[in-house]
C-alpha positions as CSV (number, residue, x, y, z in Angstrom):
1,X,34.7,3.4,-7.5
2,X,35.9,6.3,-4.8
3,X,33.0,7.2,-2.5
4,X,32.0,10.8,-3.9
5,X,33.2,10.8,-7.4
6,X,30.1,10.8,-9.5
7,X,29.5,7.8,-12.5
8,X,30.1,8.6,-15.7
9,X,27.2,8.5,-17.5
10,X,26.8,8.9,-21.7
11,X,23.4,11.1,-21.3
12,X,22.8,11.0,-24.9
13,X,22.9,7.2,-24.4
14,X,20.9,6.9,-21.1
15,X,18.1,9.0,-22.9
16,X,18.2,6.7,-26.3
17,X,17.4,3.7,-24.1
18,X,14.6,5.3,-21.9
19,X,12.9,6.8,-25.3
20,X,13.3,3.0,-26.4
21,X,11.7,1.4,-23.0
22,X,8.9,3.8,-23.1
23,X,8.7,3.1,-26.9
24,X,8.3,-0.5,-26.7
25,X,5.8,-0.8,-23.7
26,X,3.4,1.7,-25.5
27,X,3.4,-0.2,-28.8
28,X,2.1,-3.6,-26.9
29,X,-0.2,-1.1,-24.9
30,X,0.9,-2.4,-21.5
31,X,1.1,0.0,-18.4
32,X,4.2,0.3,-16.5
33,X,1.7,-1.8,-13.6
34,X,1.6,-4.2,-16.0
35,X,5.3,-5.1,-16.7
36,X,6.4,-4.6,-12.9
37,X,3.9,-7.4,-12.3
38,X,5.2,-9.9,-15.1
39,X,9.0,-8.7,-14.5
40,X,9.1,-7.5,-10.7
41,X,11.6,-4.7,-12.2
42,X,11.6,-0.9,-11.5
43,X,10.4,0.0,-14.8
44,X,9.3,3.3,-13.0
45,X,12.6,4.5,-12.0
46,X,14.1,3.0,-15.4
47,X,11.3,5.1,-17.4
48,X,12.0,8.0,-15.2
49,X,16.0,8.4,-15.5
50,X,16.8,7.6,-12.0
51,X,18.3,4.2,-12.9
52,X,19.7,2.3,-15.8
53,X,18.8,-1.2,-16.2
54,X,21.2,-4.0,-16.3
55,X,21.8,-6.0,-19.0
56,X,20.4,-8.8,-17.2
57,X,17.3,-6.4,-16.6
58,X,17.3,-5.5,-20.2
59,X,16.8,-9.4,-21.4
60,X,14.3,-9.8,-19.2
61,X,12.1,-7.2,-20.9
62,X,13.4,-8.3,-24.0
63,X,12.0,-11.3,-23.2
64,X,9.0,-10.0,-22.0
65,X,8.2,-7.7,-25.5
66,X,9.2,-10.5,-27.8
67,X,12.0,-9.0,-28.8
68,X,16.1,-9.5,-29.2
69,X,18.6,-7.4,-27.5
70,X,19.9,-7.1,-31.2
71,X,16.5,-5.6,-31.7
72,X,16.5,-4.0,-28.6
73,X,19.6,-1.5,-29.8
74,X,18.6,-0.9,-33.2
75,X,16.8,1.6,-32.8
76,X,19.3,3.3,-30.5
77,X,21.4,3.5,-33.0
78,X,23.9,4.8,-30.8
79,X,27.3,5.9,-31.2
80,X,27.8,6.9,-34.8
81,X,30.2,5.3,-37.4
């Protein structure tokens, strides 16, 4: 990527999978303290919009919440047919 050109980034998208983080931390009632400690991931700046996390950050919450990234995305539901 050129030095200065900013990412493209599907905002509709990034905010889907925020909503979803936030979504699936509340429902086990864990603080973001909580999974930082059992992950050692940002979930702060994931939470917050200033980063994205990887797929390979994305199993390990998966992992964390029980969960499939199947089950992850279904909820997203995200582009439309």
């Amino acid at each position: 990527m050129e030095k200065g050109k900013p990412k493209r980034t599907d905002i509709e998208l990034k905010k889907r999978i925020i909503e979803r983080l936030k979504e699936l931390r509340s429902e086990r009632n864990y603080s973001q303290e909580y999974v930082i400690e059992h992950t050692r991931l940002n979930l702060s700046q994931y939470e917050a919009g200033i980063r994205l996390p990887s797929l390979d950050s994305l199993v390990i919450l998966c992992k964390l919440y029980g969960i499939t990234l199947k089950k992850f995305f279904e909820s997203v539901d995200y582009p439309k047919e």
